[in-house]
N, C-alpha and C positions, 0 to 999 in steps of 0.2 A: 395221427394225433401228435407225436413225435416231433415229425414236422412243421405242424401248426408252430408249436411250442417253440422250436427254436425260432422261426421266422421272426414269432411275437418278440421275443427274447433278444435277438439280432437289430432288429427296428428299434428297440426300445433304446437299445447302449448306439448305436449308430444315430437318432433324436437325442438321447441326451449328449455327444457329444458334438454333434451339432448345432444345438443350443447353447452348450458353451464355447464353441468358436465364434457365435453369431456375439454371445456379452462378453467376448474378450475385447470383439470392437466396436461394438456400439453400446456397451453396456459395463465398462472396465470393470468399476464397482463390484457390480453385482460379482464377475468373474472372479475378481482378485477374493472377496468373501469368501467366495464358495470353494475356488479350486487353491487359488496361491498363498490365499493367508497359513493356513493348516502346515501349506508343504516348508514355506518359508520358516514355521517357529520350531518344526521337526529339524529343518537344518539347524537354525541359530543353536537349538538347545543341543544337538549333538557334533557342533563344529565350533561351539565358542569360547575355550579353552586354546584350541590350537591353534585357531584363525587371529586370538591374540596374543600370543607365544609368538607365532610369523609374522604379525605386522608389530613388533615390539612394544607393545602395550602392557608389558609385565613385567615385575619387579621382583627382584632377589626378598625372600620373606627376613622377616626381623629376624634378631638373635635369639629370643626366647621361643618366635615360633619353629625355629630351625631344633633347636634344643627340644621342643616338645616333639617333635616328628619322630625326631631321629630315637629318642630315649623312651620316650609313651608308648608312640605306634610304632615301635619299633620300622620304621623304614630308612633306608642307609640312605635313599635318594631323596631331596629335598628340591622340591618343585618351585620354578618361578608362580608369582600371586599375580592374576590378572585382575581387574575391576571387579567389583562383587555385582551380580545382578542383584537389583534391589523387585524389580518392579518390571513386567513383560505384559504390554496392552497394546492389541491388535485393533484397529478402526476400516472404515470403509477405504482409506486411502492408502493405509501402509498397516506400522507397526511403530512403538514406541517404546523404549528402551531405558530406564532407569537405573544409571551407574553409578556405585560409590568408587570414587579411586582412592586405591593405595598409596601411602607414599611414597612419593619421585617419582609421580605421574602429574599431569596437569590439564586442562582443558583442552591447550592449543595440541598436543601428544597424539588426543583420539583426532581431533581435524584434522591435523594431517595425513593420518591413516584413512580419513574416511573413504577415498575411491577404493582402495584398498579389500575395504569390507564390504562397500557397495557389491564387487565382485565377487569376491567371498558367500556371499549370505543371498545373491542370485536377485538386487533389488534395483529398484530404477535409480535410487539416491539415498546417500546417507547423509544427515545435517546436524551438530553436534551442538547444544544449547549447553547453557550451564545453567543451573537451577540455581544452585548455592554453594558455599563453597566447599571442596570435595563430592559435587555431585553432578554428574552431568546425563541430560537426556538424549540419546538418541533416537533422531526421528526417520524412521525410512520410507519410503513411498515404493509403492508396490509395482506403480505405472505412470506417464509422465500425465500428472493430473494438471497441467497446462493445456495440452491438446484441445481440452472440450471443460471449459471452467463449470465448475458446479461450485456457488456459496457454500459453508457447510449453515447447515439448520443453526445450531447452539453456539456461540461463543460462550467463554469461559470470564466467568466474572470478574478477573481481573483484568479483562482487555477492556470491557464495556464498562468499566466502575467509573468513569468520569462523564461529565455533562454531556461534552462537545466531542464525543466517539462516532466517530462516521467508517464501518466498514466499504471499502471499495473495489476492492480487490483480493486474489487468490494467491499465496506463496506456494515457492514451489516444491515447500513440504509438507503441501496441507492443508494452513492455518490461513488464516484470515491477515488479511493486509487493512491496519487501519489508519485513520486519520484522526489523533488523539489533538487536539489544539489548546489542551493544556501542555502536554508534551513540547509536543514542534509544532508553535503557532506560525508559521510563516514556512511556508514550499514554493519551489521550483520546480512547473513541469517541461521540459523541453523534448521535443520528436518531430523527424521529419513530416509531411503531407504522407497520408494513408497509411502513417505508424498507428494510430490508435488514441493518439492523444485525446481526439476529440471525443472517443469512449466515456477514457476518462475522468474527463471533465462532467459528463452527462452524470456517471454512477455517483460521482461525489456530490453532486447537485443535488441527486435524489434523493440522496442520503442526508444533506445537508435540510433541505426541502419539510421534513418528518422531525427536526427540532426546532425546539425554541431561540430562534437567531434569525439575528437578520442576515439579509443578502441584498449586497450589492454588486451591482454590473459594471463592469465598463468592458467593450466589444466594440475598437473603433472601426472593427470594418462594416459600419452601418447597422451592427444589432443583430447580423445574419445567424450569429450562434446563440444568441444570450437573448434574444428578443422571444421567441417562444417561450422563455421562463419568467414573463415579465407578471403575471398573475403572483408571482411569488419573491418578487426584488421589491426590496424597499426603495433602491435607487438604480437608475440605469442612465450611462452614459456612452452613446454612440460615434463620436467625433473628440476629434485632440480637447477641442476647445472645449468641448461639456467634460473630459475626463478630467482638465485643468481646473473648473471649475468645484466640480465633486468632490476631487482630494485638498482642495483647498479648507472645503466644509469640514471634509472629514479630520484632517488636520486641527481646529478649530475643536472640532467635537469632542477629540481626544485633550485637548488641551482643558473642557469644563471636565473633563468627565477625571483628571488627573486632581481639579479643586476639589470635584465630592470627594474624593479617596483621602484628600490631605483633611478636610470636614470633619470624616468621621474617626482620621487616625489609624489607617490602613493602607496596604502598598499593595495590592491586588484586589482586581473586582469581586475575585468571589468570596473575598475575608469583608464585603458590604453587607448588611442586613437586607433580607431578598425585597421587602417593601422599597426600596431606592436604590436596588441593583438596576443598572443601567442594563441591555439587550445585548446581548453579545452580538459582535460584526463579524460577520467575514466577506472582504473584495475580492471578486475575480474578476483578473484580469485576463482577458484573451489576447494575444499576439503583441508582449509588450513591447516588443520593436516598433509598432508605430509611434508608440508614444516617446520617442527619442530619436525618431529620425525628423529630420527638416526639409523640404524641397527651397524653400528662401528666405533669406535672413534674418528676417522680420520674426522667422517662427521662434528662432532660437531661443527669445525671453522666453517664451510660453512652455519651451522644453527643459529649458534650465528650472521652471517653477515647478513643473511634472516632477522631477527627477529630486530634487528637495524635498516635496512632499511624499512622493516615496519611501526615500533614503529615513524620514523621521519616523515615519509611520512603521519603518521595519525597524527601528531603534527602538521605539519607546512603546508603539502602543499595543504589545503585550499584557501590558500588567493593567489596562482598562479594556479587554477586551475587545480586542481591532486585530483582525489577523489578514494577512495578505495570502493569496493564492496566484502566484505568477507564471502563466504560459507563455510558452513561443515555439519558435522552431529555434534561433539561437540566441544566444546572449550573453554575449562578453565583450571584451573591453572596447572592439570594433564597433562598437552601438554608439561610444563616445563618455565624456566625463560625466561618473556616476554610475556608469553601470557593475564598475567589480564593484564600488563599494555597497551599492543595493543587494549585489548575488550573496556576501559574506555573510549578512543579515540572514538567509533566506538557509534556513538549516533545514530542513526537510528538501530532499531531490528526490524526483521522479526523471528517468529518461529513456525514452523510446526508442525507436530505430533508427538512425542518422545515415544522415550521406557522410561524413566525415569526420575522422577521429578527432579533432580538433573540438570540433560539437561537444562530442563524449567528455572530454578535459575539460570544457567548461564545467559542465553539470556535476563531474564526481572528481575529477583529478583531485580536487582540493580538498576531499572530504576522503575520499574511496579510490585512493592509486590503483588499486587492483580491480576495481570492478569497472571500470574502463573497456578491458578486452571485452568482459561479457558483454556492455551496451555492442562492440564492433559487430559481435556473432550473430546478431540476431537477423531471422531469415524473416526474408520479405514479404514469404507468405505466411507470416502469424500477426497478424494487428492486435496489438493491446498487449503484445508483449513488450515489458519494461524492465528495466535495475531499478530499485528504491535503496536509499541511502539514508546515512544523518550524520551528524557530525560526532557519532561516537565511533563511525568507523566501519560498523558492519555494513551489509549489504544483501541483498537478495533477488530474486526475479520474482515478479508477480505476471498477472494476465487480469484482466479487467473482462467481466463477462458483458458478452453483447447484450446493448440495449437501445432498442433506437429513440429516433430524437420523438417521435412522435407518444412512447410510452414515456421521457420524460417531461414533455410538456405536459400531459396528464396526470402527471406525476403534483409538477406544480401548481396547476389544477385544482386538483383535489387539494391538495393544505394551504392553499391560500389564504384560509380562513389566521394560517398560522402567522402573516408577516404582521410585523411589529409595527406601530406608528411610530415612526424616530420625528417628533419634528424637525430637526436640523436637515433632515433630507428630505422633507415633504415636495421642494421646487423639482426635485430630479423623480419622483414617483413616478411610472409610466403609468397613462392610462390604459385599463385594460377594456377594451372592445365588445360588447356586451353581444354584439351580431355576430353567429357563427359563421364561421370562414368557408367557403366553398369545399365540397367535399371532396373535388380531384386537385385541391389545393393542398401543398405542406402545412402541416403547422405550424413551420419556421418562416411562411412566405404570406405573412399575413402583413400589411404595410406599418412600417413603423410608430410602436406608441408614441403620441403625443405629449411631454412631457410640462404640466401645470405651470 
C-alpha cells in the first residue's frame, strides 16, 4: 500500500509540473500567476533596499532625519533613503510598483536603471511612468507578452474617457495602445510588405467601425484593402482622380463646418451643442505614395491639388473634426514638394519593420531620435510588431493582435447601421451589393462598388 502511495504521490508532483511547463509556453499567464508572480514579490520585497543602494537610486537622508537616528534610535550608522514603496499590485502580465522619491531623485534616475533591476528582481522588463510629481510607477512584465498578444479585458477610465478612443494595440508593458483623436488627431503609419501594417490598419478600422464617426476611404490601388469595408465608409475613393476629387469635397466640408463654429462662437466641435454637432471624420489613406507620384506631365496639376488639400486638412481640420490616418511603406521628402511639410503635421507615428534605416528617420527621427534603433531591430518573423511615437518624445513597442480581413469585413457588416449620412460626400458612397459573394471568394475580391 506504501507503494501505491508514493506512485500516487510521484505522478501527481511529476503532472503538476508538467502542467506548469506546458502554461509556461502555451499559457504564460496562467504560469506567471501561479508560479512567478509569488517568487518575484518574495525577491522585490527582500532585495529592494540593496538592489537600490547598487543601482544608485538612494539618497544621503536629511539632517533632522540623520539627527533622529543617530540620537533616538540610537544608531551610530545612518543609512542611505531609497524610494518609499507606496503601492505593490501584481496583474496577469507583470507587477506594478508605486514609488515616492526622495529628494535628489527624479524620474529620468530610475530609467535609467531600469535594465539594471529588470536583472535584479528576475523580470522580462522594467518601464518607469511617472504618475505625478515625485511619484513614479513601475511597471514590470513577467514574460515577453508580445510573443502571443492578448487585449486586456478592462481599460482603465482614464484611457477610454474621450469620444474617439480606439484601442489597437498591445504595449510592451501590458497596457493597451490607443488611438485617442482628441489627443493626436492626425497619424503616420509606415512598414515594409509583410511588416504588419496591414493588421493594423484592419484592428483600427474595427475599432473605428463601433463608433459614432464617419469613414472615409481612399485606397488607390483599386479598393483592394478598403473595398471590403465599404458597408461602412461614408466615402471611398479608388484611383488618383476620385482621391482629388474627395479631398477637394472634403476640403470644402471643413471650410462650412469652420462657419458653424464661428455661428455659434466656438473654436472646437465638441464645444458645439450635440443637436448641430457635425459627425466626426476620419480618412484613411492606404499607400500615400500613389498619391504624389506622376507617371506624365499632365498628372502633375492633379498631384500638386492632392498635396494642398492634404497639407490644409492636416493644418486646420482638427478643431472641426477631420482627422487624417496616413499609410505607406515610405514617406519623405523623395515623394516630392509637400511631402515633409504634410509628415510634420502628422504627430501621431506608427512604424513597422523596414528595409532601411532611412525609412526608420523618416517616421521618428524627428519626433523620437532614439527610437529609431528599435524600429532597425525588429525581426522578421514577428508581423505587427511596431514603435509608436508622438511628439512629446516618448516611444514604445506595440504588437497588433491578429485579425483577418474577412472577421473585419464582418466587423463592418455588422455596424453599418452606424455610418452617418454626410451629404457633402453622398457622390463618393460606395454602393453596397446586396447579392452575397461566392463562398470560395475573399471578401476583399468582390468587384468594385459602384460609386452614385
Amino acid at each position: 500500500m506504501s507503494d501505491l502511495t508514493t506512485v500516487i504521490e510521484v505522478a501527481g508532483a511529476l503532472s503538476a509540473a508538467g502542467g506548469l511547463g506546458y502554461a509556461k509556453v502555451r499559457a504564460p499567464r496562467v504560469f506567471w500567476s501561479l508560479a512567478s508572480l509569488p517568487v518575484a514579490r518574495v525577491r522585490f520585497a527582500a532585495t529592494y533596499r540593496s538592489t537600490m543602494d547598487v543601482c544608485g537610486l538612494t539618497v544621503q537622508p536629511s539632517r533632522l532625519r540623520a539627527f533622529m537616528v543617530r540620537n533616538v534610535a540610537r544608531r551610530p550608522d545612518v543609512q542611505p533613503v531609497p524610494p518609499k514603496v507606496r503601492r505593490v499590485r501584481g496583474s496577469s502580465t507583470g507587477m506594478r510598483v508605486t514609488l515616492r522619491l526622495p529628494a535628489g531623485l527624479e524620474p529620468a534616475d530610475v530609467a535609467a536603471a531600469s535594465e539594471r533591476l529588470r536583472h535584479a528582481w528576475g523580470v522580462h522588463s522594467v518601464h518607469v511612468v511617472e504618475i505625478k510629481p515625485g511619484f513614479v510607477e513601475l511597471r514590470m512584465t513577467g514574460y515577453d507578452v508580445l510573443r502571443r498578444v492578448k487585449m486586456p479585458r478592462r481599460l482603465p477610465r482614464t484611457v477610454t474617457s474621450g469620444p474617439l478612443v480606439v484601442p489597437v494595440a498591445l504595449r510592451e508593458d501590458g497596457t493597451a495602445y490607443v488611438r485617442d483623436y482628441q489627443k493626436i488627431p492626425h497619424s503616420l503609419t509606415l512598414g515594409a510588405n509583410q511588416s504588419g501594417k496591414s493588421m493594423y490598419q484592419r484592428n483600427l478600422i474595427t475599432g473605428l467601425a463601433k463608433l459614432p464617426v464617419g469613414l472615409v476611404g481612399i485606397d488607390c490601388k483599386r479598393g483592394v484593402e478598403q473595398r471590403g469595408y465599404a458597408p461602412r465608409l461614408s466615402a471611398l475613393a479608388v484611383t488618383p482622380d476620385e482621391a482629388s476629387q474627395l479631398l477637394e469635397v472634403l476640403v470644402r466640408e471643413m471650410e462650412d463646418r469652420f462657419d458653424t463654429l464661428s455661428a455659434h462662437g466656438v473654436s472646437d466641435l465638441w464645444d458645439l451643442p450635440v443637436k448641430v454637432r457635425p459627425v466626426p471624420l476620419v480618412v484613411l489613406v492606404d499607400e500615400v505614395a500613389e498619391l504624389f507620384l506622376t507617371a506624365v506631365k499632365k498628372d502633375e496639376e492633379r498631384r500638386d491639388r492632392v498635396v494642398m488639400h492634404l497639407v490644409r486638412l492636416a493644418q486646420m481640420a482638427r478643431a472641426v473634426g477631420i482627422y487624417l490616418e496616413i499609410c505607406g511603406q515610405r514617406f519623405g521628402s523623395e515623394l516630392g514638394k509637400g511631402a515633409t511639410m504634410l509628415r510634420a503635421q502628422l504627430t501621431g507615428r506608427v512604424v513597422h519593420r523596414v528595409n532601411d534605416k532611412q525609412t526608420a528617420d523618416m517616421g521618428l527621427g524627428d519626433i523620437a531620435p532614439d527610437a529609431v534603433y528599435a524600429v532597425t531591430t525588429i525581426a522578421p518573423d514577428r508581423p505587427g510588431v511596431a514603435v509608436a511615437g508622438d511628439s512629446s518624445g516618448g516611444w514604445s513597442r506595440i504588437r497588433t493582435p491578429e485579425l483577418s480581413a474577412a472577421d473585419a469585413v464582418a466587423t463592418c457588416h455588422t455596424y453599418a447601421h452606424l455610418t452617418p449620412d454626410v451629404p457633402a460626400l453622398a457622390p463618393f458612397r460606395p454602393v453596397v451589393r446586396t447579392t452575397p459573394a461566392p463562398a470560395s471568394a475573399s471578401p476583399l475580391a468582390t468587384p468594385r462598388p459602384v460609386t452614385e
